[in-house]
Backbone as ProteinMPNN parsed JSONL, in Angstrom:
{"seq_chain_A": "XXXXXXXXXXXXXXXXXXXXXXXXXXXXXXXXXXXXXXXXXXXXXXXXXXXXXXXXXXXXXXXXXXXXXXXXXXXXXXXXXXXXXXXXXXXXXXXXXXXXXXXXXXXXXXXXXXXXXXXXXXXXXXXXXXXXXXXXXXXXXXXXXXXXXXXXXXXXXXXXXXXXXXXXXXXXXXXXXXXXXXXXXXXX", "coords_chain_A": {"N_chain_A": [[23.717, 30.13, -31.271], [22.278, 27.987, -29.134], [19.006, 25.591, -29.224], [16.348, 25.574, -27.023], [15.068, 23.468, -25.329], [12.609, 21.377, -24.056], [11.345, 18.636, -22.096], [9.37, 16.253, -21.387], [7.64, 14.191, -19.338], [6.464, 11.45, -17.655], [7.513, 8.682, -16.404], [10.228, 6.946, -15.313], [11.838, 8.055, -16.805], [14.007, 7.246, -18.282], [14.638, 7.373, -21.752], [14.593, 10.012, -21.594], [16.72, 10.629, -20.036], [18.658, 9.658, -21.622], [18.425, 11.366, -23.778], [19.765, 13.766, -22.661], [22.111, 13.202, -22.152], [23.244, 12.08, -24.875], [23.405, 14.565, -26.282], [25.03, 15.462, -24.805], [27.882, 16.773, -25.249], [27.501, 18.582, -26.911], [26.779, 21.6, -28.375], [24.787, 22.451, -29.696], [21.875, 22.179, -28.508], [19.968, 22.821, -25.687], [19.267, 21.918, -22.648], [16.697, 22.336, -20.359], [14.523, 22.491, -18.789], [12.767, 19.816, -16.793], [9.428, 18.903, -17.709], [6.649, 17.497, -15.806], [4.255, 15.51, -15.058], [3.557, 14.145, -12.552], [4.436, 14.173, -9.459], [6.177, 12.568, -8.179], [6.852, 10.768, -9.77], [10.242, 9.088, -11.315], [11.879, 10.236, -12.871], [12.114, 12.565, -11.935], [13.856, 12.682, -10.179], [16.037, 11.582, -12.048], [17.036, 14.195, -13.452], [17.634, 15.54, -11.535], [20.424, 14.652, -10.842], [21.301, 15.045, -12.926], [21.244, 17.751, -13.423], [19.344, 19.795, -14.411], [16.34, 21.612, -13.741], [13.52, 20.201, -12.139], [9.525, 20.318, -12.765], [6.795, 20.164, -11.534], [3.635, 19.728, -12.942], [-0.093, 19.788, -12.342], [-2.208, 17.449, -13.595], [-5.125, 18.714, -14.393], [-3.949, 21.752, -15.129], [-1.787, 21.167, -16.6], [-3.774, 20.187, -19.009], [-5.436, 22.847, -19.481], [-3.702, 24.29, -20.341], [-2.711, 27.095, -20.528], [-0.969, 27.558, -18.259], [0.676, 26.229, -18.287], [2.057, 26.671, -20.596], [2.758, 29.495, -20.278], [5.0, 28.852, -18.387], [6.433, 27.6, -20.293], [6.924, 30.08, -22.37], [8.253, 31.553, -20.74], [10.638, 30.34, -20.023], [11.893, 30.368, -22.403], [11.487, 28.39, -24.421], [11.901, 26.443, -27.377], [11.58, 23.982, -28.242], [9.68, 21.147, -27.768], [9.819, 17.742, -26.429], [8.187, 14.453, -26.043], [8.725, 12.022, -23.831], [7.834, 9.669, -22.465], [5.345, 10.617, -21.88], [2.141, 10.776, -20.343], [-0.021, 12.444, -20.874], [-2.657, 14.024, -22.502], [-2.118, 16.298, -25.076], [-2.127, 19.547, -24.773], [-4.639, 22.051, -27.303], [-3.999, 24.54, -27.182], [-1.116, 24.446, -26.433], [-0.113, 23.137, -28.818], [-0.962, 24.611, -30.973], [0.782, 26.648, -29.893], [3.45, 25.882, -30.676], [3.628, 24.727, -33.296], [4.48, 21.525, -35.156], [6.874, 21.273, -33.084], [6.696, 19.93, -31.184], [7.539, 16.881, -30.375], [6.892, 12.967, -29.771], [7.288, 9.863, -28.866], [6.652, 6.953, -29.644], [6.109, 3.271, -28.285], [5.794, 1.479, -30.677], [4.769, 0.423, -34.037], [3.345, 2.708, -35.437], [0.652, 2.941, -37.458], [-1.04, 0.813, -35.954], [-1.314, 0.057, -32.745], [-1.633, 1.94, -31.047], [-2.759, 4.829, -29.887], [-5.79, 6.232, -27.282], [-4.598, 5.386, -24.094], [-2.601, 3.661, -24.997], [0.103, 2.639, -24.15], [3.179, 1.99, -23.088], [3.918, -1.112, -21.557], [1.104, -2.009, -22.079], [1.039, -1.878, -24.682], [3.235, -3.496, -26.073], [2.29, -5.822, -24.724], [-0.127, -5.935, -26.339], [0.771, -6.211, -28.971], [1.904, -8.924, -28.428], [0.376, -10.173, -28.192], [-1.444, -10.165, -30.176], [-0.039, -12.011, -32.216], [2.319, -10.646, -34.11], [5.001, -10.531, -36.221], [7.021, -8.665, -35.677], [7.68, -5.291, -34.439], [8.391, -2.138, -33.118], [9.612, 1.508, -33.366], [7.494, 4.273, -33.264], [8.394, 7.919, -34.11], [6.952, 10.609, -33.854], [5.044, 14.081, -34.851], [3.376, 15.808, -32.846], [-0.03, 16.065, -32.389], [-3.565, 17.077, -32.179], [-4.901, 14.734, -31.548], [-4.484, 11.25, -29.643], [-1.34, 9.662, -31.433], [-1.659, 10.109, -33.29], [-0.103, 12.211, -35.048], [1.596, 13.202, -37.743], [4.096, 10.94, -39.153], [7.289, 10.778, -38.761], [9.57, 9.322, -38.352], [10.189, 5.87, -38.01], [10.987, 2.743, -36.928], [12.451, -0.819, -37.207], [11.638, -4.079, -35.105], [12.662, -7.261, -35.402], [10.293, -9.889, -34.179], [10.175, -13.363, -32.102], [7.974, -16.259, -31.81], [8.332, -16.742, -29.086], [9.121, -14.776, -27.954], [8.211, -12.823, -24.69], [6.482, -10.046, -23.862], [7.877, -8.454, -21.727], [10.311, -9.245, -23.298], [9.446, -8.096, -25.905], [9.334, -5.465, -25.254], [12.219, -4.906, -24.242], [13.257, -4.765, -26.994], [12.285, -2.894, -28.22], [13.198, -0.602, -26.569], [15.644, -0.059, -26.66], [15.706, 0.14, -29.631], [14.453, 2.74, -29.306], [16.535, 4.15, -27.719], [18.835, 4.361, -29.475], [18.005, 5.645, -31.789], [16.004, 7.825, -30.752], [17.285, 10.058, -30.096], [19.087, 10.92, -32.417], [17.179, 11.574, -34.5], [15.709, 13.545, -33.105], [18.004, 15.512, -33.673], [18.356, 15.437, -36.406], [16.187, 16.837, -37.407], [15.807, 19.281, -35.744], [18.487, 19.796, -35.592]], "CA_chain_A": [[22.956, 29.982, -30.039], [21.725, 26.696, -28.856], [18.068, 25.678, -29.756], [16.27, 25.073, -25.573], [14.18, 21.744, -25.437], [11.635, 21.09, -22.42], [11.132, 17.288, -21.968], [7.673, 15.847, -20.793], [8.07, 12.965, -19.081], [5.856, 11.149, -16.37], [7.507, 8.18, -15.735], [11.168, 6.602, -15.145], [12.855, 9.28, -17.334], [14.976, 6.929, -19.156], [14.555, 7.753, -22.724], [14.9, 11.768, -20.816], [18.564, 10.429, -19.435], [19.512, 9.062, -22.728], [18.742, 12.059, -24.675], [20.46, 14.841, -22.761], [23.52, 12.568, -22.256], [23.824, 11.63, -26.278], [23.959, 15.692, -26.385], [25.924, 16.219, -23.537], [29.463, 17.564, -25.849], [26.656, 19.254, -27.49], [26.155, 22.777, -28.274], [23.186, 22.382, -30.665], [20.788, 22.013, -27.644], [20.234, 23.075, -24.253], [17.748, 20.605, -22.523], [16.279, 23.669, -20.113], [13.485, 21.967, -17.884], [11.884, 18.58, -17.68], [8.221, 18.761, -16.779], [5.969, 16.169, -15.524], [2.815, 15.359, -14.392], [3.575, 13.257, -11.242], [5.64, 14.586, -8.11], [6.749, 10.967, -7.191], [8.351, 10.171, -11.282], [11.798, 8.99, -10.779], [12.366, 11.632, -13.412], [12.357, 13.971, -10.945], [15.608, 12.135, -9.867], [17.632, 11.887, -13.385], [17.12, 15.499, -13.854], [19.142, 16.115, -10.276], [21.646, 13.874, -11.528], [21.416, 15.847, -14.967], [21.302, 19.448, -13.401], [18.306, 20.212, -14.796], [15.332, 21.869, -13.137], [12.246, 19.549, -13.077], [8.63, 20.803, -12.45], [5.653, 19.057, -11.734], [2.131, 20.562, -13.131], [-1.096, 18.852, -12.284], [-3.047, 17.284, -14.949], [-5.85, 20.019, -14.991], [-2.422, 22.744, -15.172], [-1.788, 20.778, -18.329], [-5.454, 20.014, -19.713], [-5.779, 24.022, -19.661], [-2.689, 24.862, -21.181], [-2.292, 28.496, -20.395], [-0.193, 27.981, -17.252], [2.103, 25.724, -18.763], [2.459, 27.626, -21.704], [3.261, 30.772, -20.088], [5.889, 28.814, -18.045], [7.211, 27.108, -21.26], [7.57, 30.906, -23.022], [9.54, 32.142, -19.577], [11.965, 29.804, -19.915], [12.553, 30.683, -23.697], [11.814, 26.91, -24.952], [12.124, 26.39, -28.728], [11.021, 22.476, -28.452], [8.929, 20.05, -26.953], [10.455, 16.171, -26.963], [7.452, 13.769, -25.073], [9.519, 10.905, -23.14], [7.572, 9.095, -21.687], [4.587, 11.518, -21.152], [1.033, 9.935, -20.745], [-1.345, 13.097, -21.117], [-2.708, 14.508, -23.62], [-0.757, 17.524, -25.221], [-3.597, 20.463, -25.189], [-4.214, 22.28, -28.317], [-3.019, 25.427, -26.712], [0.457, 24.033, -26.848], [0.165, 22.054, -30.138], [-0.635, 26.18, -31.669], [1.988, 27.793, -29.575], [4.936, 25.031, -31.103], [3.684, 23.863, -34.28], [6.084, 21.052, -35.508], [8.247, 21.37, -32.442], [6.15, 18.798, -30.243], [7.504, 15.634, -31.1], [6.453, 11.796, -29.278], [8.226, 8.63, -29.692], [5.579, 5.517, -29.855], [6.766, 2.09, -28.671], [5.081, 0.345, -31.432], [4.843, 0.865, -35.558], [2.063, 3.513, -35.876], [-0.969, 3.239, -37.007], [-1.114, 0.063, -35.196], [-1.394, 0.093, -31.224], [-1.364, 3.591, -30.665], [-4.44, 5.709, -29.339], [-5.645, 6.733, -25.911], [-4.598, 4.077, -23.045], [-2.338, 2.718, -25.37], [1.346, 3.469, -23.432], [3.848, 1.002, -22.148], [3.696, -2.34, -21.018], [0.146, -2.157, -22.434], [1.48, -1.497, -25.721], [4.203, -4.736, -25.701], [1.19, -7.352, -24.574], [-1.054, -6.206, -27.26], [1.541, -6.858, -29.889], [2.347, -10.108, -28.332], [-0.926, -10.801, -28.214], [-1.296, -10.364, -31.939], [0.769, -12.221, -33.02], [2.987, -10.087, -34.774], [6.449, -11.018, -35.918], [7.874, -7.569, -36.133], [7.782, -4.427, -33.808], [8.894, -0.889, -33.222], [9.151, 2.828, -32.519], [7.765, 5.416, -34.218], [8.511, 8.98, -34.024], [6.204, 11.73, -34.789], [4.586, 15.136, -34.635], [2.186, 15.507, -31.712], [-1.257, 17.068, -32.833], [-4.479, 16.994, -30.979], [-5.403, 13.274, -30.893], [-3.542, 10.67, -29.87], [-0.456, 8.818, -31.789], [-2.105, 10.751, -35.058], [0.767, 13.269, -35.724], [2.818, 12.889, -38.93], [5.34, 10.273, -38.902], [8.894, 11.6, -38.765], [10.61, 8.079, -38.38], [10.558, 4.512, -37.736], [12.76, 1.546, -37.331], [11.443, -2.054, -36.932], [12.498, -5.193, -34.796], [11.665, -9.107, -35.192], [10.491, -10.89, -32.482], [10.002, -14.477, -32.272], [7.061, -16.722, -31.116], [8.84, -17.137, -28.218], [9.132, -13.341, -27.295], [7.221, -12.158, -23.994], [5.535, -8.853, -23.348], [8.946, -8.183, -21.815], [11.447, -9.646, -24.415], [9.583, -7.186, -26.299], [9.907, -4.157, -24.3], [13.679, -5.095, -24.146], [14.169, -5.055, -28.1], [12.041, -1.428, -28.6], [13.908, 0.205, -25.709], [17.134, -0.377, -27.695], [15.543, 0.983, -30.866], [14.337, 3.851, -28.675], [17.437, 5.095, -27.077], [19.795, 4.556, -31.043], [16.952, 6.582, -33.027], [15.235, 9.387, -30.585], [18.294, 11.696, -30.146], [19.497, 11.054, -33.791], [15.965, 12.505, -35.062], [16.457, 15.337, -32.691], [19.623, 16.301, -33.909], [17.998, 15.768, -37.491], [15.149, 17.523, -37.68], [16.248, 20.222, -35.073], [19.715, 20.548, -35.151]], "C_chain_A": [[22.206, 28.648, -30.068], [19.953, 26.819, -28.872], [17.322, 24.73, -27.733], [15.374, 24.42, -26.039], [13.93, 21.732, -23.82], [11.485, 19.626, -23.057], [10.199, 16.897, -21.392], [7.701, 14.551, -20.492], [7.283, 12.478, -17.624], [6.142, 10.017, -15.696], [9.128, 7.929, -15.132], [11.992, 7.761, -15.379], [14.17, 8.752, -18.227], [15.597, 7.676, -20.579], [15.241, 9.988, -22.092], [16.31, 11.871, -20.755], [19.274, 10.592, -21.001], [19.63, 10.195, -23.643], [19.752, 13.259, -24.663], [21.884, 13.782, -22.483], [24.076, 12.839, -23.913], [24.16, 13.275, -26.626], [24.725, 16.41, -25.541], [27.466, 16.932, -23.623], [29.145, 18.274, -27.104], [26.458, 20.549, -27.45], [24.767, 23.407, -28.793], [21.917, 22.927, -29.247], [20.964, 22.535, -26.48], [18.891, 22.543, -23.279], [17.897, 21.737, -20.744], [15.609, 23.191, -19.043], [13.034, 20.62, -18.447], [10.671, 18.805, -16.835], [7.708, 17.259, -16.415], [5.072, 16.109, -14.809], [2.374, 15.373, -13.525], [4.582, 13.831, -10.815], [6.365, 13.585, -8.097], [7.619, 10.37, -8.203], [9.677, 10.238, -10.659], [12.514, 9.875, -12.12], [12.889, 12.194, -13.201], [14.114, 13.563, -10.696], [16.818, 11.651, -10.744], [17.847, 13.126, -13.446], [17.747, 16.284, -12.482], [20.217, 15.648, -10.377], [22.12, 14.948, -12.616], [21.874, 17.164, -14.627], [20.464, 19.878, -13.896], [17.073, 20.154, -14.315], [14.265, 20.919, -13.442], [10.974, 20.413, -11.981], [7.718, 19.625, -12.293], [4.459, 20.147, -11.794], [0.971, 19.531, -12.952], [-2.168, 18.667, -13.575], [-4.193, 18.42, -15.487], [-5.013, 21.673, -15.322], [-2.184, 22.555, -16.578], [-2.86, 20.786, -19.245], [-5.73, 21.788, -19.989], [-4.957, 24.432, -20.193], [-1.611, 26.06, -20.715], [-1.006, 28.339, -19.655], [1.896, 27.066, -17.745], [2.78, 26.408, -20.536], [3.187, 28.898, -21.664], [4.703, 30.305, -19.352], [6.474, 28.013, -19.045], [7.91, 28.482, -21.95], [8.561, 31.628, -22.079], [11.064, 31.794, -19.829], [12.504, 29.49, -21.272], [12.613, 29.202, -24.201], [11.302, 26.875, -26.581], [11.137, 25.0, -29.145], [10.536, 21.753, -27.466], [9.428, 18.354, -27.359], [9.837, 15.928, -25.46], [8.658, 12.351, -24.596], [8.828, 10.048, -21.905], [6.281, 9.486, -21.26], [3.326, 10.825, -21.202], [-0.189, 11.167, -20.958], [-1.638, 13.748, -22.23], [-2.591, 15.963, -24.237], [-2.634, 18.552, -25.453], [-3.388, 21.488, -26.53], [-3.767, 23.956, -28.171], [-1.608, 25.329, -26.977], [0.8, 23.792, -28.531], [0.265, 24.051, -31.298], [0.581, 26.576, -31.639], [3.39, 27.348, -30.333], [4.132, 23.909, -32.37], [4.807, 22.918, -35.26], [7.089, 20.825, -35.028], [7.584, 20.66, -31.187], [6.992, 17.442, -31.467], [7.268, 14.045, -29.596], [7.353, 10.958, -30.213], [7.213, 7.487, -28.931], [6.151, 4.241, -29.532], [6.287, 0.772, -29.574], [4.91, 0.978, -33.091], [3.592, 1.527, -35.559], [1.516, 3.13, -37.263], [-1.214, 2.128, -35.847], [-1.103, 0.214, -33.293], [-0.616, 1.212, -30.757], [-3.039, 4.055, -29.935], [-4.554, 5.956, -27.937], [-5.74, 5.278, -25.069], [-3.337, 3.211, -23.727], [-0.507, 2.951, -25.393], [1.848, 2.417, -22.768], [3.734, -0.227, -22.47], [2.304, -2.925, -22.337], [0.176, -2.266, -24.171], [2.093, -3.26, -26.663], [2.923, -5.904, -25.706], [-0.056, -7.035, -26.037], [-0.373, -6.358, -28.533], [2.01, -8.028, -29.517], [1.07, -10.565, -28.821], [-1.442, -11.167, -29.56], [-0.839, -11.236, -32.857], [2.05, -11.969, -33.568], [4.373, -10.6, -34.87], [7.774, -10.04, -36.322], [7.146, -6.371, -35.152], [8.811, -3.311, -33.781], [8.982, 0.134, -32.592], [8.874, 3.59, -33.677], [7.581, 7.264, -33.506], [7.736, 9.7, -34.906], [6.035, 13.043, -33.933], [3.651, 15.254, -33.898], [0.882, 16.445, -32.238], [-1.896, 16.706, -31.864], [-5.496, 15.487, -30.669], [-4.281, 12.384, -30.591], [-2.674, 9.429, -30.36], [-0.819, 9.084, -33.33], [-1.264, 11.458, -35.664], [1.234, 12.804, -36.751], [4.028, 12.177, -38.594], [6.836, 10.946, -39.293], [9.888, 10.605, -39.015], [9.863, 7.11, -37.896], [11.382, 3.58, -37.729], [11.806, 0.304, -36.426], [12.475, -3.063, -35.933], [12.1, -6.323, -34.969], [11.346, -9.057, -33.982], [9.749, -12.298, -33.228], [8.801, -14.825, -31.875], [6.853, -16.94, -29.76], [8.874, -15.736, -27.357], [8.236, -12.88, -26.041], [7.066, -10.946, -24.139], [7.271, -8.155, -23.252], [10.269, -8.159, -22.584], [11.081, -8.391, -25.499], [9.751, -5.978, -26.433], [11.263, -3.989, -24.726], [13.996, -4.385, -25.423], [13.69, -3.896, -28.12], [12.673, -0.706, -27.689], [15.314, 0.568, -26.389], [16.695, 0.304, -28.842], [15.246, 2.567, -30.318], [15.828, 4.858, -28.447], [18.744, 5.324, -28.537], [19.153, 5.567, -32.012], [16.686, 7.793, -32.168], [16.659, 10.347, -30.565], [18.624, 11.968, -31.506], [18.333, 11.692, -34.204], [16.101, 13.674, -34.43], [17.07, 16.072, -33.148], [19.005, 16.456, -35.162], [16.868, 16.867, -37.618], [15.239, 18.863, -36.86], [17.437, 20.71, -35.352], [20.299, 21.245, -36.685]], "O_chain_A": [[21.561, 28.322, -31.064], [19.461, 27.913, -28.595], [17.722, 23.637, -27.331], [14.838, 24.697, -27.112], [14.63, 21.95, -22.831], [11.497, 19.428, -24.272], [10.217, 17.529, -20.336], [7.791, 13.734, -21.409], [7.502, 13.1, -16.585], [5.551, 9.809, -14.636], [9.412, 8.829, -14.342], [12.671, 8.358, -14.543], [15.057, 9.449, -18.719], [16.634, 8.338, -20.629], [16.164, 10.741, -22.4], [17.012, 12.781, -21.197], [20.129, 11.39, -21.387], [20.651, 10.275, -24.325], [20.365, 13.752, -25.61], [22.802, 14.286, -23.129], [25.028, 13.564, -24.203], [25.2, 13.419, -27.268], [25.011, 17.608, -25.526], [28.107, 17.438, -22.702], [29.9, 18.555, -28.034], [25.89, 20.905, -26.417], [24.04, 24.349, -28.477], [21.286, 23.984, -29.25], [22.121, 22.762, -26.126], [17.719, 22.903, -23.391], [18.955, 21.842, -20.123], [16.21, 23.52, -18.021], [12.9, 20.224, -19.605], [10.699, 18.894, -15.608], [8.243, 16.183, -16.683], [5.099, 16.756, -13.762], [1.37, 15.988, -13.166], [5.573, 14.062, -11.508], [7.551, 13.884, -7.958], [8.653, 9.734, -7.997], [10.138, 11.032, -9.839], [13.732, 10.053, -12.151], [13.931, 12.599, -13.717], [15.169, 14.113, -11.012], [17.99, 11.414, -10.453], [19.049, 13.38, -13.513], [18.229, 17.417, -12.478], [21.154, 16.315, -9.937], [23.214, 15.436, -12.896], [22.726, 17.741, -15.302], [20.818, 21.053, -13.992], [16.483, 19.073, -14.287], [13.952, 20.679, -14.608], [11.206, 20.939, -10.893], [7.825, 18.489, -12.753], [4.296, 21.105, -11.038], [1.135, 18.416, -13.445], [-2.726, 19.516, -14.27], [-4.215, 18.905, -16.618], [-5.675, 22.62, -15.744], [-2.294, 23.37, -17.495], [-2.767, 21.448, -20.278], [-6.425, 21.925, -20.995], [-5.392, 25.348, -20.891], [-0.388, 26.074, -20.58], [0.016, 28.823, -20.142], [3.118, 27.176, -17.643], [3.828, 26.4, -21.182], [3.943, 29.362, -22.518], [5.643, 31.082, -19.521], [7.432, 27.485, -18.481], [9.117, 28.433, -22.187], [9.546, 32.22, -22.52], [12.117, 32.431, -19.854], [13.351, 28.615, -21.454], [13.735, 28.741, -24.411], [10.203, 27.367, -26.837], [10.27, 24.939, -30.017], [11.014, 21.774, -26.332], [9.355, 17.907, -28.504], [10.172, 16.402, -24.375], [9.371, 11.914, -25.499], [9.233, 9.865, -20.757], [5.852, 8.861, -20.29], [3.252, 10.12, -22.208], [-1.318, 10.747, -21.214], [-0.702, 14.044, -22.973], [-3.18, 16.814, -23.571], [-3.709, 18.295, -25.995], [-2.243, 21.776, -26.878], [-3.208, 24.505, -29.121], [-1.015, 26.119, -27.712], [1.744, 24.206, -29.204], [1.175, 24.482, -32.007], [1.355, 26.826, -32.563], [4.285, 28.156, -30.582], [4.09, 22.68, -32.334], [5.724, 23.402, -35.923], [8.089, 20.394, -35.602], [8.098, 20.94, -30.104], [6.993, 17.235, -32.681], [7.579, 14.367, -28.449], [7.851, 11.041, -31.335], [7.163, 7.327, -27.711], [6.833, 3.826, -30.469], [6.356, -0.433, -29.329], [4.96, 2.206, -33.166], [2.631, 0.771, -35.706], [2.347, 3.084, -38.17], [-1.6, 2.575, -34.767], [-0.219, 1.053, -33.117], [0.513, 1.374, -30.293], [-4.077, 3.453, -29.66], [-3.513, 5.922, -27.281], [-6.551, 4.366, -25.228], [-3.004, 2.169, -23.164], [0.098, 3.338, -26.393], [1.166, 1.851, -21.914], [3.454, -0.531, -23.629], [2.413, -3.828, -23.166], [-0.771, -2.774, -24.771], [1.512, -3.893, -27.545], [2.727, -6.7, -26.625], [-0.692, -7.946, -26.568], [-1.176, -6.734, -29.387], [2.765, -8.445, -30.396], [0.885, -11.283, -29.803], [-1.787, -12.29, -29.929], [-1.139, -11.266, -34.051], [2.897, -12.863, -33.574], [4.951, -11.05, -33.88], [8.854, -10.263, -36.869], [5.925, -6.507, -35.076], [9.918, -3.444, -34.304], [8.617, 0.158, -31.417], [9.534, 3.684, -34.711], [6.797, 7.637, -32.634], [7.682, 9.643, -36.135], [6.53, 13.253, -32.825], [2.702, 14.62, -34.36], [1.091, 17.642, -32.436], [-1.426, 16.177, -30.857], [-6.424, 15.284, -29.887], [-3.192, 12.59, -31.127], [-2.976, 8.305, -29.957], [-0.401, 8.465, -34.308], [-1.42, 11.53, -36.883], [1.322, 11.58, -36.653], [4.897, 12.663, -37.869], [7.082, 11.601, -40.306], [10.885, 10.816, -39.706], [8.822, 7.427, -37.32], [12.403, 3.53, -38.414], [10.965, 0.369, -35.529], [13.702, -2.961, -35.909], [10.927, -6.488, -34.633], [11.82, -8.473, -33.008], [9.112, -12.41, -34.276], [8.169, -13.851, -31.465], [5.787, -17.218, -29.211], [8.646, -15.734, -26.148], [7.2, -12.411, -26.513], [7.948, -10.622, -24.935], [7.847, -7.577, -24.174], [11.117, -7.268, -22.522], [11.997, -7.719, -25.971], [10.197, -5.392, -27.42], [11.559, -3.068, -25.487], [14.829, -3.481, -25.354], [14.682, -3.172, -28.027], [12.776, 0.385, -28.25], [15.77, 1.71, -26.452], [17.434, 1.249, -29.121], [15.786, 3.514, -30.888], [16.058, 5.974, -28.913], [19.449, 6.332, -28.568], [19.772, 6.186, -32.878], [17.052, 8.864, -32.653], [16.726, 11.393, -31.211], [18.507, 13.128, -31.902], [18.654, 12.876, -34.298], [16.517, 14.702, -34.966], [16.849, 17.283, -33.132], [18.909, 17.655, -35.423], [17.239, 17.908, -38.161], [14.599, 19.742, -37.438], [17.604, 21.929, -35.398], [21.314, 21.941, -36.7]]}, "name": "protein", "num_of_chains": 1, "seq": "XXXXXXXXXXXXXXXXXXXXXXXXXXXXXXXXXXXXXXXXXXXXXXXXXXXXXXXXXXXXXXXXXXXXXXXXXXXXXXXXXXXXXXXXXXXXXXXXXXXXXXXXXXXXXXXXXXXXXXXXXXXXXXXXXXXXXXXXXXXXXXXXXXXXXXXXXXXXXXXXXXXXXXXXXXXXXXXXXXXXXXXXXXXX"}
């Protein structure tokens, strides 16, 4: 019997696309619902593409837990995989699925992680830095955020020359080769 996965996702839904595709001749999984925060996510619109129901709960829906909890145990979900999600996981949830929340970081944790620190926003403060190396890391979602237990990483150069965007570009690419493969590892 296949192991059901809810997806949490508030913005584009990329990383969302990429994962139920890479399992799409897959029996391991059965990617079940994608929630999301925002009505208006173009989410909403991979997951009609996909065939897969999406919901939208309002941030205080999430912040309380219960309601999304009770509609996470309805629909018999095994796992939580964040994609994109910007709120913060309540510790209602983090109880109900210990170990089976997981987040994917676009940047080498500990480093430029924490609250606010998502996207774009992410990218310019590693340019900004300096830095001549960037990432994703994958972890365990607990109750602060970008604190969970690391699960994975994988690094990229960048040059002096790199923008904000150039670096976006190169972690998106590490994103979509690594998150399903950890899935499959650690789940399947």
């Amino acid at each position: 019997m296949s192991s059901r996965i809810a997806i949490l996702a508030s913005g584009s839904g990329s990383n969302a696309e990429n994962i139920v595709n890479y399992f799409s001749k897959s029996t391991k999984f059965t990617f079940s619902v994608i929630l999301s925060n925002k009505k208006d996510a173009f989410v909403h619109e991979r997951a009609k593409k996909l065939s897969i129901p999406s919901y939208t709960f309002t941030k205080e829906e999430f912040s309380a837990g219960d309601v999304v909890l009770n509609f996470l145990k309805e629909n018999n979900i095994d796992y939580i995989v964040l994609a994109g999600f910007l709120l913060k996981i309540p510790t209602t949830l983090i109880k109900a699925y210990p170990n089976k929340i997981i987040n994917i970081h676009p940047a080498l944790l500990p480093k430029y992680g924490g609250k606010g620190m998502y996207g774009n926003k992410v990218h310019e403060a590693v340019k900004n830095a300096g830095e001549n190396e960037s990432g994703i890391t994958i972890h365990y979602v607990n109750e602060n955020y970008d604190e969970g237990n690391i699960i994975f990483q994988a690094k990229c150069s960048l040059t002096p020359t790199d923008s904000a965007a150039d670096i976006a570009t190169k972690v998106h690419a590490l994103e979509y080769e690594h998150y399903p493969k950890v899935i499959d590892i650690i789940w399947g």
